[in-house]
DSSP file (Angstrom, degrees, kcal/mol; ACC not computed):
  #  RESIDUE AA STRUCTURE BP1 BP2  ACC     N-H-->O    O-->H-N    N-H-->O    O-->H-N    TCO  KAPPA ALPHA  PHI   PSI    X-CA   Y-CA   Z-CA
    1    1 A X              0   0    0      0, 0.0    17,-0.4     0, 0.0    16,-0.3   0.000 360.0 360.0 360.0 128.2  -12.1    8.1   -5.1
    2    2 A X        -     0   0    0     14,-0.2     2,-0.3    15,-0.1    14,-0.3  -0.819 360.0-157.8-131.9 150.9  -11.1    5.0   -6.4
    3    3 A X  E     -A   15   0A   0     12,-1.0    12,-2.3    -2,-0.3     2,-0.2  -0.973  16.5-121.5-154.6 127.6   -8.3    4.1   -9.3
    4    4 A X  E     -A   14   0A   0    144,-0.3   146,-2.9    -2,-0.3     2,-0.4  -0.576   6.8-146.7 -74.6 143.4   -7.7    1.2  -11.5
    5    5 A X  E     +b  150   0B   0      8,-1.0     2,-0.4    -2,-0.2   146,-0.2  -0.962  41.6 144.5-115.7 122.6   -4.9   -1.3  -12.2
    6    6 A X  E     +b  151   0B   0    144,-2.9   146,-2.4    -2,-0.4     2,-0.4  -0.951   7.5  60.4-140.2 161.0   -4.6   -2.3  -15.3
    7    7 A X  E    S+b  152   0B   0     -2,-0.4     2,-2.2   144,-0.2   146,-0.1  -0.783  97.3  23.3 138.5-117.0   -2.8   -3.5  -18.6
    8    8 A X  S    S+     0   0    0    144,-1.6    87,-2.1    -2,-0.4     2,-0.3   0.045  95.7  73.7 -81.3  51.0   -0.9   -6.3  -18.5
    9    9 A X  B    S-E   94   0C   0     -2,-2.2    85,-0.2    85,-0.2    -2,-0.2  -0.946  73.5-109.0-136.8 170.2   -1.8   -9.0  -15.6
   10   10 A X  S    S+     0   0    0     83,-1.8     2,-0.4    -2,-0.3    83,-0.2   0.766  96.5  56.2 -57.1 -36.8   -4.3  -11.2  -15.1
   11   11 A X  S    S-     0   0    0     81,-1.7     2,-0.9    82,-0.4    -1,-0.1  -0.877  72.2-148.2-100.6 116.6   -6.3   -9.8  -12.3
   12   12 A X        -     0   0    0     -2,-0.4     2,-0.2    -6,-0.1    -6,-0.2  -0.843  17.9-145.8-116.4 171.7   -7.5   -6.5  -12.9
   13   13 A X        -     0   0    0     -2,-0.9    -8,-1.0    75,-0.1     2,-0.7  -0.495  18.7-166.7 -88.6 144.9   -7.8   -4.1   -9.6
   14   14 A X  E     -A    4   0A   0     -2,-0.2     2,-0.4   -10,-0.2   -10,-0.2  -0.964  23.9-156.2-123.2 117.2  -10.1   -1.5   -8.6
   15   15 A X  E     -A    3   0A   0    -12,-2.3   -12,-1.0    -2,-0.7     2,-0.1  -0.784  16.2-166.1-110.4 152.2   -8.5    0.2   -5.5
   16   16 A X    >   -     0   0    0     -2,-0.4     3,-2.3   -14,-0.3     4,-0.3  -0.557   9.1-174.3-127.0  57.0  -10.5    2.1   -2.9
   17   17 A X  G >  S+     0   0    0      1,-0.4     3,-2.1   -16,-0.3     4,-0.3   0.656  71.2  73.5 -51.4 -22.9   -7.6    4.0   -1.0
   18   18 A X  G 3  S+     0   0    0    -17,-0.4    -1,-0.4     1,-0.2     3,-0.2   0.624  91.5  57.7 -84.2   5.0  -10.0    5.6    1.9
   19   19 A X  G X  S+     0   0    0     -3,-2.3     3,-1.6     1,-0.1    -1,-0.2   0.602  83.0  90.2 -71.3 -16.9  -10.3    2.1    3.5
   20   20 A X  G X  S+     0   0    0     -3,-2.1     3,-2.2    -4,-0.3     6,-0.3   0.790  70.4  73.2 -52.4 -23.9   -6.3    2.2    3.8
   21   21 A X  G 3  S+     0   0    0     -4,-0.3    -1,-0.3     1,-0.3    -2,-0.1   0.436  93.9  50.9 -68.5  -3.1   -6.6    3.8    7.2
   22   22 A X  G <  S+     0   0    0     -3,-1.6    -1,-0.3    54,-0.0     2,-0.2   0.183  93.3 126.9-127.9 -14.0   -7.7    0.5    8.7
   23   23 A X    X   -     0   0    0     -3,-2.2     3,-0.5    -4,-0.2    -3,-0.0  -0.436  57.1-150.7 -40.4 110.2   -4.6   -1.3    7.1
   24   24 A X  T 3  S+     0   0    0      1,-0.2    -1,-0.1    -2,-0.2    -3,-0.0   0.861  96.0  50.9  -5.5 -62.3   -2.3   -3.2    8.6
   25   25 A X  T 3  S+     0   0    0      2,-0.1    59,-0.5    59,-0.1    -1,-0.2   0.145  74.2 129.1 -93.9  10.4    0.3   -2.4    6.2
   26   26 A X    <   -     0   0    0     -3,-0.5     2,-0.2    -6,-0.3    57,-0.2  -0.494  37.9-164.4 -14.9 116.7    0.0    1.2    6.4
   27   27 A X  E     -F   82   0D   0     55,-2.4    55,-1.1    -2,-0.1     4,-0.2  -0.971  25.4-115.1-109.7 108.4    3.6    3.5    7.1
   28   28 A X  E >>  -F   81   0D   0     53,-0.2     3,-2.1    -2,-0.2     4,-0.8   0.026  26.8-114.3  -6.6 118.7    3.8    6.7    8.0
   29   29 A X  G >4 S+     0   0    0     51,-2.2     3,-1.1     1,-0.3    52,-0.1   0.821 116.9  48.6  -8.4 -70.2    5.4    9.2    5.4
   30   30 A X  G 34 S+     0   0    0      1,-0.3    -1,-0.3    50,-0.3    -2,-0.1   0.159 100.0  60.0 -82.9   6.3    8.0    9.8    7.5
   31   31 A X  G X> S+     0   0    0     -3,-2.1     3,-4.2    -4,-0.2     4,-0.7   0.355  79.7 121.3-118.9 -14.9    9.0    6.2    8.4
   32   32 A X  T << S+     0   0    0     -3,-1.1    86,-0.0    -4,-0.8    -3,-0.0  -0.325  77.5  13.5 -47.3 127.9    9.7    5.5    4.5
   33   33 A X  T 34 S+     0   0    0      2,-0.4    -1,-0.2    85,-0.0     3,-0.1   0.368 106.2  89.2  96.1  -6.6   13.2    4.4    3.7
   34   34 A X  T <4 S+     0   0    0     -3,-4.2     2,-0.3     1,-0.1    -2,-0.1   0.938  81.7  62.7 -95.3 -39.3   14.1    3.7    7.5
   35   35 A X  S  < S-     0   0    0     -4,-0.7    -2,-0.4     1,-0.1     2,-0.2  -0.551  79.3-135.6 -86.4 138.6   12.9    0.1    7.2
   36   36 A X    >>  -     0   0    0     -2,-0.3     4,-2.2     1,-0.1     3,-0.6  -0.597  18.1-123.1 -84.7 160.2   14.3   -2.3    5.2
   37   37 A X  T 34 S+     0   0    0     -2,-0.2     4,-0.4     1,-0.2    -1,-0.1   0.526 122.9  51.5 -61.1   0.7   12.1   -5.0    2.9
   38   38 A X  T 3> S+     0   0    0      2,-0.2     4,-3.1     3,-0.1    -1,-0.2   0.890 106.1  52.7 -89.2 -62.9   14.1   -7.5    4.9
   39   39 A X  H <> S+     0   0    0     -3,-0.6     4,-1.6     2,-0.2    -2,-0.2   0.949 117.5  36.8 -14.0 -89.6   13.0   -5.7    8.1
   40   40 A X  H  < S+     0   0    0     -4,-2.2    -1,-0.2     1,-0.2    -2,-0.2   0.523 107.0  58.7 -60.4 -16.1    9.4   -6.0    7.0
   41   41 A X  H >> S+     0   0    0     -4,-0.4     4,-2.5    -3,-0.2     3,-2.3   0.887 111.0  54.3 -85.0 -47.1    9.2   -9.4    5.4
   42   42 A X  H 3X S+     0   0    0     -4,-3.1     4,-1.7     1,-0.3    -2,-0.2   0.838 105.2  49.4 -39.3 -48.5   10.5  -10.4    9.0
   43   43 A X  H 3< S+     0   0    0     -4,-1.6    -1,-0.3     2,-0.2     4,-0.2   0.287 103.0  59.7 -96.1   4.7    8.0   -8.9   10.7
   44   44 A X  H <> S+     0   0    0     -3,-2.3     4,-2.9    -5,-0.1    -1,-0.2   0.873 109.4  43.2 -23.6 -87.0    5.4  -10.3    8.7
   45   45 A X  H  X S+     0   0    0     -4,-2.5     4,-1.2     1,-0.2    -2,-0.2   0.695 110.6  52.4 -63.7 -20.2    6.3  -13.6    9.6
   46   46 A X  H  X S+     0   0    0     -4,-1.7     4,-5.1    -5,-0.3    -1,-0.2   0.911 113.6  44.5 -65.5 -47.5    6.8  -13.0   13.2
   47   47 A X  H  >>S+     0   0    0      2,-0.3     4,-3.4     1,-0.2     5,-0.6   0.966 118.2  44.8 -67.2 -58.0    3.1  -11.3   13.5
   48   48 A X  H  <5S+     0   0    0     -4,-2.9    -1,-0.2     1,-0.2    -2,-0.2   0.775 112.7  55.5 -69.7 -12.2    1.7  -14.3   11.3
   49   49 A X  H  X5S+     0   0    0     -4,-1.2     4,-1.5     2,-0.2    -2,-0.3   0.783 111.3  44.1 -88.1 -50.9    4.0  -16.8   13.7
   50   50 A X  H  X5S+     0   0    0     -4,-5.1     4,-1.9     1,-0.2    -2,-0.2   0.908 111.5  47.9 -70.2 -19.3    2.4  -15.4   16.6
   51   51 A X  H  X5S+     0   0    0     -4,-3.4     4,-2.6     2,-0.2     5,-0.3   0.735 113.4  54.2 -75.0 -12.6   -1.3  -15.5   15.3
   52   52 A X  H >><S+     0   0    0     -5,-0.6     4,-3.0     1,-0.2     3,-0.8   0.909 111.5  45.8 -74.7 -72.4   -0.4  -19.3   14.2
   53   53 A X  H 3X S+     0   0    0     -4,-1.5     4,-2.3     1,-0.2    -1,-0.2   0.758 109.7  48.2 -26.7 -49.9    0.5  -19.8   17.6
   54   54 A X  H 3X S+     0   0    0     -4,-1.9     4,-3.7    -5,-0.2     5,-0.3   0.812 111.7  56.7 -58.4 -35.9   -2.5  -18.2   19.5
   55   55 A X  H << S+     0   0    0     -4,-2.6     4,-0.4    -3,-0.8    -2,-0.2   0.961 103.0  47.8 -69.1 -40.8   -4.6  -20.1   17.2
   56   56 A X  H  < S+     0   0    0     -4,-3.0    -2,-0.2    -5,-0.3    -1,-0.2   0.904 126.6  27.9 -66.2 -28.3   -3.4  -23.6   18.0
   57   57 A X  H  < S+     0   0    0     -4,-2.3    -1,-0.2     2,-0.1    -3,-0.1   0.897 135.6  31.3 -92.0 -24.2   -3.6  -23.0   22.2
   58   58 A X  S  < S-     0   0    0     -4,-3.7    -2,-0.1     1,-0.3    -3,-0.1   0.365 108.6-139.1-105.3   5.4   -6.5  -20.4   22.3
   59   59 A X        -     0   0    0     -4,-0.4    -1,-0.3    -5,-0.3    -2,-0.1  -0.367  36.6 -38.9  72.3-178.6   -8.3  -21.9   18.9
   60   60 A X        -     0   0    0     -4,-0.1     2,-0.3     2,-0.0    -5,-0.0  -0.480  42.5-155.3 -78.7 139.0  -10.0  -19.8   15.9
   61   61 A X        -     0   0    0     -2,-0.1    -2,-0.0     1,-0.1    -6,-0.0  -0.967   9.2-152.4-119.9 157.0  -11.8  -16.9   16.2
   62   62 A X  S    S+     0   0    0     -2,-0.3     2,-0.4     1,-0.1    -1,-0.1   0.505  83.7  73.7 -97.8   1.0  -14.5  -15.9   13.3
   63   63 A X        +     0   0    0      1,-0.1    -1,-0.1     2,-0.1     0, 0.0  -0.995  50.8 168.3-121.4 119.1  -14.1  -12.2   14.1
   64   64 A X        +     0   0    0     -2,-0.4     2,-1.3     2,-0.1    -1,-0.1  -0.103  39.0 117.9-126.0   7.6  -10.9  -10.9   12.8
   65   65 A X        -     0   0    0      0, 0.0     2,-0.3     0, 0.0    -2,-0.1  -0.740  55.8-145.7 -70.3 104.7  -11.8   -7.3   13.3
   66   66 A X        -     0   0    0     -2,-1.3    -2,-0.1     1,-0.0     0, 0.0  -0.792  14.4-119.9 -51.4 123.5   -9.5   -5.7   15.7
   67   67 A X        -     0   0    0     -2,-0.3     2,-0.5     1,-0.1    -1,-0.0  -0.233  32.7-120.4 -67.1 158.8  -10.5   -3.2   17.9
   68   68 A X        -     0   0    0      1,-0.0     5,-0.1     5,-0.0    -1,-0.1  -0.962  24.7-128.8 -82.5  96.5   -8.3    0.6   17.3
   69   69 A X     >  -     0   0    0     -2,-0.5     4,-1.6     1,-0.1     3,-0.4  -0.123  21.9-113.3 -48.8 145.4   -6.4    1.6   20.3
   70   70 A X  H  > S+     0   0    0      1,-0.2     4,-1.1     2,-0.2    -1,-0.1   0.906 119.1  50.9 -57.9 -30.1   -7.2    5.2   21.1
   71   71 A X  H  > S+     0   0    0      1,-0.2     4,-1.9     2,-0.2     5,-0.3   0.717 112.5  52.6 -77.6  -5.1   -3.3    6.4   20.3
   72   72 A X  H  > S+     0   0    0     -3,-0.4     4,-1.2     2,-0.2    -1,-0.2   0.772 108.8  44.8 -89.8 -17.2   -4.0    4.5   17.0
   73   73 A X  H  X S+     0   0    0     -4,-1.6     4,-0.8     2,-0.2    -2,-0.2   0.573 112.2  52.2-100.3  -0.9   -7.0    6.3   16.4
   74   74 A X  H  X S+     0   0    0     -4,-1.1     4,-1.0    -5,-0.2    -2,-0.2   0.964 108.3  52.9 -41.8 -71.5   -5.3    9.5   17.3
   75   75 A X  H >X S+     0   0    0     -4,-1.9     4,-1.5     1,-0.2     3,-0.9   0.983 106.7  52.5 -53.2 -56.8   -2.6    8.7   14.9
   76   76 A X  H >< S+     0   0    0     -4,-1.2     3,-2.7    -5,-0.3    -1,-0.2   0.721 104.2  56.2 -36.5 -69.2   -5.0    8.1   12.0
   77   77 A X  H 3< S+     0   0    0     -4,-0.8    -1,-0.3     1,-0.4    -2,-0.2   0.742 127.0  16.0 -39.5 -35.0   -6.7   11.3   12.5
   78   78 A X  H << S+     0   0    0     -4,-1.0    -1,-0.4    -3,-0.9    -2,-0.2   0.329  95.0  95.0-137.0  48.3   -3.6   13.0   12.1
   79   79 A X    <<  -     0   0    0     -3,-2.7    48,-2.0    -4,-1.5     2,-0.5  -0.468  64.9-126.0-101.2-177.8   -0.9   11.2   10.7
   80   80 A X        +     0   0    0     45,-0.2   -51,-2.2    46,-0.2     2,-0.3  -0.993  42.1 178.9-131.4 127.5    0.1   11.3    6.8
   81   81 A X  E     -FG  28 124D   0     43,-2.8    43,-0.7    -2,-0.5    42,-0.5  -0.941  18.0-176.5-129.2 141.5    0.3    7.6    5.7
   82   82 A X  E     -FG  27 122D   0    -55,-1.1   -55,-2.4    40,-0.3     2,-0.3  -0.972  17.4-135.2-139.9-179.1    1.0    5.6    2.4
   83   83 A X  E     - G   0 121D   0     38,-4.5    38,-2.4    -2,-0.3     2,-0.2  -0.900  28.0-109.8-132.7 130.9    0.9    1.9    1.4
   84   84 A X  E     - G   0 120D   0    -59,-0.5    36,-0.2    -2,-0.3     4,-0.1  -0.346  19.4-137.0 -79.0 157.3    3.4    0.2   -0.5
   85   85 A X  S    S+     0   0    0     34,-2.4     4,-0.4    31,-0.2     3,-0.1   0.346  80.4  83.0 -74.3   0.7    2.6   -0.9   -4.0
   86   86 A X  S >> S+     0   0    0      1,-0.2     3,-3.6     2,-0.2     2,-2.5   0.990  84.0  56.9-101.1 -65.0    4.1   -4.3   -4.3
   87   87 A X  T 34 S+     0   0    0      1,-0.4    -1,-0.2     2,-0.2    -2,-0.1   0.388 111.6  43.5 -80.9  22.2    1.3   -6.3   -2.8
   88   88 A X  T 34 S+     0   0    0     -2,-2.5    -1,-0.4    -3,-0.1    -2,-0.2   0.549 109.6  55.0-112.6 -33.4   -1.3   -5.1   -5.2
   89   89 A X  T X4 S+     0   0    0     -3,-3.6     3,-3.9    -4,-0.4     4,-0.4   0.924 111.5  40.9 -71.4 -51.5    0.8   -5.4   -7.8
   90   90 A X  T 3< S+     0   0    0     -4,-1.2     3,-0.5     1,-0.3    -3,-0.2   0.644 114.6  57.3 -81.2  -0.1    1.7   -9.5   -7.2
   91   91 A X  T 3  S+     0   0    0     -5,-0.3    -1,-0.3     1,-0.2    -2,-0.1   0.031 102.4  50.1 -98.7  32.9   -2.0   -9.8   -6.4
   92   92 A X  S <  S-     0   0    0     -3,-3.9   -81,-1.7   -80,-0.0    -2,-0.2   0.371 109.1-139.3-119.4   2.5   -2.8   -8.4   -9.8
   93   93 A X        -     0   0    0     -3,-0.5   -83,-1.8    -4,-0.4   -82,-0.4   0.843  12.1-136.8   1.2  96.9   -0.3  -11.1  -11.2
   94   94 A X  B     -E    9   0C   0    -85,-0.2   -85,-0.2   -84,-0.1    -1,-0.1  -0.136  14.2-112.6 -59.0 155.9    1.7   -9.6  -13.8
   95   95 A X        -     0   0    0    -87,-2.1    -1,-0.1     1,-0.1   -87,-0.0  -0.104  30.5-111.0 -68.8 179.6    2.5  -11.4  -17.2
   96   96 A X  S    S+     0   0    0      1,-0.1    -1,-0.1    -2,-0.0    -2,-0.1   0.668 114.6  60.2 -81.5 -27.2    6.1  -12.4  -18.0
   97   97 A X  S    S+     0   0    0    -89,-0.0    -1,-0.1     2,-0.0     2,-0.0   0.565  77.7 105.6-114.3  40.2    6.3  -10.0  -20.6
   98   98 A X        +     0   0    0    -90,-0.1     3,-0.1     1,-0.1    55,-0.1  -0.527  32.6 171.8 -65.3 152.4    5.7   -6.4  -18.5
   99   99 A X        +     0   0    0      1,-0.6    14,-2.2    -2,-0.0     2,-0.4   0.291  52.3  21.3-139.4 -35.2    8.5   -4.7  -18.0
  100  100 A X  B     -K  112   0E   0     12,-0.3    53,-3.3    13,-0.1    -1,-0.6  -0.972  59.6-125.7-141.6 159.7    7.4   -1.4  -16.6
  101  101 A X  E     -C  152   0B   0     10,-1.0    10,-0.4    -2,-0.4     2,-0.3  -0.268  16.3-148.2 -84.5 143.9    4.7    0.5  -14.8
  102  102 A X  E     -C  151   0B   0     49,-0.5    49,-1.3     8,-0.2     2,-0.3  -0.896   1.3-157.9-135.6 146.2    2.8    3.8  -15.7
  103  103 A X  E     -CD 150 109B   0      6,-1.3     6,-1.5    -2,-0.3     2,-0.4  -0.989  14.6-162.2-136.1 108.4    1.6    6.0  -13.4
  104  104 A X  E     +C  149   0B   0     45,-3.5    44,-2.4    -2,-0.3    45,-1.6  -0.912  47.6  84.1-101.5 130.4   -1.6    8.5  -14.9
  105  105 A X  S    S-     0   0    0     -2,-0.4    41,-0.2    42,-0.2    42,-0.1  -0.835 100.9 -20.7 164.2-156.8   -2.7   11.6  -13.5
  106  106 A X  S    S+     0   0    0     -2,-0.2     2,-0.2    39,-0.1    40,-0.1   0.702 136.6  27.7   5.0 -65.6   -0.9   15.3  -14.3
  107  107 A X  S    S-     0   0    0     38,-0.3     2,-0.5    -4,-0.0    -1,-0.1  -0.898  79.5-137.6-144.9 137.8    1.7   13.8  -15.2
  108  108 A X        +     0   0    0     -2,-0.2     2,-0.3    -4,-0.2    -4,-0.2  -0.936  24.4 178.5-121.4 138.5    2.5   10.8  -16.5
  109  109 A X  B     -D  103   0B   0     -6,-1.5    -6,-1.3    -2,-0.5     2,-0.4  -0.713   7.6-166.1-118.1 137.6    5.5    8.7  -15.2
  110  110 A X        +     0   0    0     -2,-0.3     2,-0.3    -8,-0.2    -8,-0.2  -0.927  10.6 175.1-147.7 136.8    7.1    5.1  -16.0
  111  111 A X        -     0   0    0    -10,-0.4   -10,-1.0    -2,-0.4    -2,-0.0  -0.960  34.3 -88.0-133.7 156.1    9.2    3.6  -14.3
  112  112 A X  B >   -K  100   0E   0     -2,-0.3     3,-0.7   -12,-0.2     4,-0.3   0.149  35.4-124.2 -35.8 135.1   11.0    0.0  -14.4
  113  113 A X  G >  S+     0   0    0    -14,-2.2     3,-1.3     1,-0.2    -1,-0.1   0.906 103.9  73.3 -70.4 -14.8    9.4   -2.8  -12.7
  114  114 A X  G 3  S+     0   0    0      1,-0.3     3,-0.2     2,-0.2    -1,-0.2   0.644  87.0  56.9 -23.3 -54.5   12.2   -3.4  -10.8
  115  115 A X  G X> S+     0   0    0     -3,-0.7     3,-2.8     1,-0.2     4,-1.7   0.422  73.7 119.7 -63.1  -5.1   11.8   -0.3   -8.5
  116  116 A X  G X4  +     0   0    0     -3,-1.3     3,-4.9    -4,-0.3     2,-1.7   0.841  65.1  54.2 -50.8 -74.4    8.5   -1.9   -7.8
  117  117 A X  G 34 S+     0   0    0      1,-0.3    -1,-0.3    -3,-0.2    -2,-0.1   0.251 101.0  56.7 -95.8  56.5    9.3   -2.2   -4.0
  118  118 A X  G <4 S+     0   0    0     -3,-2.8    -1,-0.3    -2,-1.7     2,-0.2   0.444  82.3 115.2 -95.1 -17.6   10.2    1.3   -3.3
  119  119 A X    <<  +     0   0    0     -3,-4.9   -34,-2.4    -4,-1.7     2,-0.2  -0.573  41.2 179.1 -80.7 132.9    7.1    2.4   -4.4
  120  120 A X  E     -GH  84 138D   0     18,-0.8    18,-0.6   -36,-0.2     2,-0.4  -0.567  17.7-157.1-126.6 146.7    4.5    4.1   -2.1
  121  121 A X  E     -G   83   0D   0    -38,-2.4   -38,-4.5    -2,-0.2     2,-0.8  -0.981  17.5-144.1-127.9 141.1    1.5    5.4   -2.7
  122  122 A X  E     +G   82   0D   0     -2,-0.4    14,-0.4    14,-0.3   -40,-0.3  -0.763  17.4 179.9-102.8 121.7    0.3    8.0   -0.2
  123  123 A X  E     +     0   0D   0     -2,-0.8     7,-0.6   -42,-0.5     2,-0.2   0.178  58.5  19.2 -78.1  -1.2   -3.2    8.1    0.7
  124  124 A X  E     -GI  81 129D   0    -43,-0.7   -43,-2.8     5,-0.2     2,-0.6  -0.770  48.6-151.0 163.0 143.9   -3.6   10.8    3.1
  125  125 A X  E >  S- I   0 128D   0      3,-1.0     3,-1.2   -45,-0.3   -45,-0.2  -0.940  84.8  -9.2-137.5 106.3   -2.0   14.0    4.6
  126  126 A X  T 3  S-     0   0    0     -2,-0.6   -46,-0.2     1,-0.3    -1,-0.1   0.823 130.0 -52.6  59.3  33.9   -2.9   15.0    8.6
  127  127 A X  T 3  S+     0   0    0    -48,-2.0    -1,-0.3     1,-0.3   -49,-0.2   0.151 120.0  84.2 100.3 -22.0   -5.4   12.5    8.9
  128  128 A X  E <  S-I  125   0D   0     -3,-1.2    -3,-1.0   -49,-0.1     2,-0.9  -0.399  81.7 -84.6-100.5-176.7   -7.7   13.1    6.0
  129  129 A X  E     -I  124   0D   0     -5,-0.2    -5,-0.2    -2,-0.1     4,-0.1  -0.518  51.5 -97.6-106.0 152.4   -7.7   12.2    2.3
  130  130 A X    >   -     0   0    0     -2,-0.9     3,-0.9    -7,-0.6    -1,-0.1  -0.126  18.3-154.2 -59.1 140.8   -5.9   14.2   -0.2
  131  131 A X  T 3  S+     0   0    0      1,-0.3    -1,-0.2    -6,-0.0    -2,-0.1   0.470  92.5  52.3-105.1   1.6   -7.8   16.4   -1.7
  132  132 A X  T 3  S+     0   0    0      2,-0.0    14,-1.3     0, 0.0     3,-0.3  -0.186 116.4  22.1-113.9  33.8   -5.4   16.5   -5.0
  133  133 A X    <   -     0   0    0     -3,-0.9     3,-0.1     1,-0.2   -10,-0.1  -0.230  52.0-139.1-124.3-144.7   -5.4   12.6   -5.3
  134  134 A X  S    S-     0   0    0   -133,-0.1    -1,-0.2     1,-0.1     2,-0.2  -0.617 105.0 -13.5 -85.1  -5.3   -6.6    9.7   -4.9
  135  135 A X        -     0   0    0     12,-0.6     2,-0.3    -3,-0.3   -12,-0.2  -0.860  61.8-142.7-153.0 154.0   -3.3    8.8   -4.3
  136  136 A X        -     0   0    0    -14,-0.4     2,-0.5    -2,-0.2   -14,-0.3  -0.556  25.4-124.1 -78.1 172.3    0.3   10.3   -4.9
  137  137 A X  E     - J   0 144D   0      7,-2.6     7,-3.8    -2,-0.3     2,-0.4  -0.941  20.2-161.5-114.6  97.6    3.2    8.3   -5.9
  138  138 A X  E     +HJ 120 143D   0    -18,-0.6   -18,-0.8    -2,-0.5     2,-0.3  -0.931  19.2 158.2 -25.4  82.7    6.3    8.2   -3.9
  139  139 A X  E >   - J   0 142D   0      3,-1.1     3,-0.8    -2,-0.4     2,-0.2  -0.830  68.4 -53.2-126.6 141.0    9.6    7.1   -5.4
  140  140 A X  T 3  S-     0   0    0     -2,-0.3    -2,-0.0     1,-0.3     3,-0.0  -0.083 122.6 -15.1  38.4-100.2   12.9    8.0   -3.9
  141  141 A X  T 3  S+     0   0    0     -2,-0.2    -1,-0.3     2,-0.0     0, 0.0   0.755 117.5  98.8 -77.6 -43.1   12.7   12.0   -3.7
  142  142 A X  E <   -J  139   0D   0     -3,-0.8    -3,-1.1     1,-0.0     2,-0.4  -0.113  53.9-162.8 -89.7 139.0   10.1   12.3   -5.8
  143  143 A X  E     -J  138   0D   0     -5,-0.2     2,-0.4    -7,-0.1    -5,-0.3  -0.999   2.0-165.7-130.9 138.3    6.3   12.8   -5.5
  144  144 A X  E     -J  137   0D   0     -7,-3.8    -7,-2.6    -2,-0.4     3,-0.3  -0.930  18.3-161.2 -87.2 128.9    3.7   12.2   -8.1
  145  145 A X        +     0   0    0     -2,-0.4   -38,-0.3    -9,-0.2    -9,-0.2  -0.415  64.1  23.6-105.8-169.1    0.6   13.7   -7.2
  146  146 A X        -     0   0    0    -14,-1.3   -10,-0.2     1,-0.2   -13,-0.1   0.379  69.9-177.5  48.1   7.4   -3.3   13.0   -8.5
  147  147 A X        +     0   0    0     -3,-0.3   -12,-0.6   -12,-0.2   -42,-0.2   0.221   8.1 169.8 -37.4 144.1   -2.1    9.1   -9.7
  148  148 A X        +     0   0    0    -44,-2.4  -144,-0.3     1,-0.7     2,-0.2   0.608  60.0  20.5-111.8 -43.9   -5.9    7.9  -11.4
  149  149 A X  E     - C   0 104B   0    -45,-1.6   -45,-3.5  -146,-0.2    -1,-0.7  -0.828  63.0-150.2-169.6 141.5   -4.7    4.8  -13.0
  150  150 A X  E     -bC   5 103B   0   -146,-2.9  -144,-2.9    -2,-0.2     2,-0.6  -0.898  18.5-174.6-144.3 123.7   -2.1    2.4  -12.9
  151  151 A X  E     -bC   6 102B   0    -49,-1.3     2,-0.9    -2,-0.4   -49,-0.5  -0.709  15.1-153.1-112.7 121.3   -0.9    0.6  -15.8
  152  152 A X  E      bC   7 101B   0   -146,-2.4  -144,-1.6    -2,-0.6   -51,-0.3  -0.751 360.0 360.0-105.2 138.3    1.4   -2.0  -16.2
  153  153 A X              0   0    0    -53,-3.3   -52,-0.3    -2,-0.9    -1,-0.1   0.541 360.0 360.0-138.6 360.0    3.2   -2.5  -19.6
């Protein structure tokens, strides 16, 4: 099941959520709101300071596939995971004059862009993919479920 980004940026995206499981950047539900964006930008660079590193003594490799530990391919199978929304958003490059976000499904939600990175979308519930989605929305307390389409205006 797959969902659109749309309205006002340049790029738009066509998202494919069942690949998320393979993610890097995939959090656990339950880990939402303990790390901070500070936290995570750190540990970015740290991960992208040690591949710099490995490359300059051990050289390049052209296969960037990692192998899946077996407890990491436990956890997929049953964990409930979603992926935050902001690097999808800045690689859709919004215009200057968006101001807020829509969220379509059930129900439809808008919210500031500002909130942009708190927002989750969760992709999957005890290891599979949600069978009310493709995606929920996940902003503070609140869950949106069935999100289709995501608009910015």
């Amino acid at each position: 099941m797959i969902f659109p980004i749309t309205g006002k940026v340049r790029y738009t995206l066509t998202i494919d959520p069942t690949v998320w499981i393979f993610d890097d950047r995939k959090i656990a539900v339950e880990q939402i709101g303990q790390e901070t964006e500070h936290n995570a930008a750190e540990a970015y660079y740290a991960k992208m300071g040690a591949a710099w590193d490995k490359g300059i003594t051990e050289g390049s490799r052209t296969d960037h596939n990692k192998p899946m530990t077996r407890e990491e391919k436990d956890d997929a199978l049953r964990g409930t995971f979603a992926m935050p929304l902001l690097p999808f958003i800045t690689n859709a490059e919004v215009l200057d004059d968006a101001s807020q976000l829509r969220f379509e499904g059930i129900d439809t939600v808008e919210l500031p862009l500002e909130v942009l990175p708190q927002l989750y979308l969760q992709f999957s519930k005890d290891g599979k993919v949600l069978t009310d989605g493709p995606v929920h929305l996940l902003y503070q307390d609140q869950v949106v479920r069935s999100v289709n389409r995501i608009t910015v205006i």
